[in-house]
GULUMFI-260509 format. One record per residue (C-alpha): x, y, z; residue in one letter. Coordinates in nm, 3 decimals. Example, Ala and Ser with C-alpha at 12.3 -4.5 7.8 and 13.67 -1.06 7.14 Angstrom:
BEGIN
((1.230; -0.450; 0.780); 'A')
((1.367; -0.106; 0.714); 'S')
END
This chain:
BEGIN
((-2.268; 0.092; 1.552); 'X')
((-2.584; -0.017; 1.772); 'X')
((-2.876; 0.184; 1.760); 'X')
((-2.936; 0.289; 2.167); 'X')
((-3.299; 0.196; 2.300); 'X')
((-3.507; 0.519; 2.370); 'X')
((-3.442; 0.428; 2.733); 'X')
((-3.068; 0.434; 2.732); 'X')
((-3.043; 0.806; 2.591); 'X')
((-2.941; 1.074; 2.816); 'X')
((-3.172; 1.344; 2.747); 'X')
((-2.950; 1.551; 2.535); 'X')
((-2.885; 1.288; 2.323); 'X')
((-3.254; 1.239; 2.259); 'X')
((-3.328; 1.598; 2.180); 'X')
((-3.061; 1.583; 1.913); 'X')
((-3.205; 1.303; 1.801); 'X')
((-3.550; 1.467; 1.791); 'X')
((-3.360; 1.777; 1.591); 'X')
((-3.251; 1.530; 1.346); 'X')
((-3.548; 1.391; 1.271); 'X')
((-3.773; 1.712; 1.283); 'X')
((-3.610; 1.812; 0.973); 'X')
((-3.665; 1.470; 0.796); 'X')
((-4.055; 1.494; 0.863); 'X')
((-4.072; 1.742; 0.589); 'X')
((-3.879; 1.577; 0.309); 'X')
((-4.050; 1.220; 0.402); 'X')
((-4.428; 1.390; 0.361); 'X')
((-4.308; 1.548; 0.050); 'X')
((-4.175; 1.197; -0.093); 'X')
((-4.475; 1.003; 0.079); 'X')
((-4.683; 1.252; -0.114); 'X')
((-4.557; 1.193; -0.443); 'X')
((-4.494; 0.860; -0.438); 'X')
((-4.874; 0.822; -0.410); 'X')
((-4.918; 1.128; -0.692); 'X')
((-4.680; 0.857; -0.917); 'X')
((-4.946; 0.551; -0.803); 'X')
((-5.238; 0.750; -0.840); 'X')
((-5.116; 0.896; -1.202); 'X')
((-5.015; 0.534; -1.290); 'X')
((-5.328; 0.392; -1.221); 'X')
((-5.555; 0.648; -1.422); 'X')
((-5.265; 0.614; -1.709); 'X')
((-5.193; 0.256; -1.742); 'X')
((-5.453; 0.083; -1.548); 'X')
((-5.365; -0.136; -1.184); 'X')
((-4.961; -0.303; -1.253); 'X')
((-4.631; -0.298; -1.129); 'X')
((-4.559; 0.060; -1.129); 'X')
((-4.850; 0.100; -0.920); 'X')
((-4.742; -0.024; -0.604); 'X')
((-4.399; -0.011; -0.732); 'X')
((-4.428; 0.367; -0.552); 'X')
((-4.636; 0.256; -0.279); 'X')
((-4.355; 0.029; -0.148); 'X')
((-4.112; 0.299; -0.095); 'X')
((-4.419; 0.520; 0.028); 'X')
((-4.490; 0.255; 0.344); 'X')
((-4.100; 0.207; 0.428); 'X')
((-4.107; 0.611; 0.472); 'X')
((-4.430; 0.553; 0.645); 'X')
((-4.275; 0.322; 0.872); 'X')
((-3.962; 0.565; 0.956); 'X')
((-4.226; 0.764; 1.098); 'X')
((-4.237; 0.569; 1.408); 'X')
((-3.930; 0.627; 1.489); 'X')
((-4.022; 0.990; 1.523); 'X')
((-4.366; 0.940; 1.768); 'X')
((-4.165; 0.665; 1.963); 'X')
((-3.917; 0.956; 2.041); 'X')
((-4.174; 1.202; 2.079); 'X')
((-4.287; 0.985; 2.337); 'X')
((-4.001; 0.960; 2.534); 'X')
((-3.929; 1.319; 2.565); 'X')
((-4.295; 1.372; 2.662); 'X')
((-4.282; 1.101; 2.968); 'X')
((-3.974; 1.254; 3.079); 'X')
((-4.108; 1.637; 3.063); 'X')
((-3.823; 1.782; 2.894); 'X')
((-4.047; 2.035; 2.660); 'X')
END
């Protein structure tokens, strides 16, 4: 199924999707967070190698997600629904 632009979304269907993601922010800052514990901890440990960006991959693709969140924070702020 096709992701709907931002645009498209009736504005129920974007605060759901804002509800959906609001609880995600907390478990992606809590990964995001130790993902770069596990780089840091690696790198004091065992010096600059794979497993130290090994983390820091997966820490920039949740990162990323984040977007997602602001673009749709956006959206319901230039249509004045809260």
């Amino acid at each position: 199924m096709e992701q709907k632009a931002l645009a498209d979304l009736t504005d129920e269907e974007l605060l759901q999707e804002q509800k959906k993601l609001k609880s995600s922010n907390i478990t992606n800052a809590f990964l995001i967070g130790t993902f770069i514990g596990i780089a840091v901890y690696s790198a004091v440990k065992n010096g600059i190698g794979f497993f130290t960006f090994f983390p820091l991959f997966f820490a920039y693709i949740l990162f990323n997600n984040g977007k997602k969140a602001r673009a749709i924070k956006e959206e319901i702020k230039a249509r004045n629904l809260k």
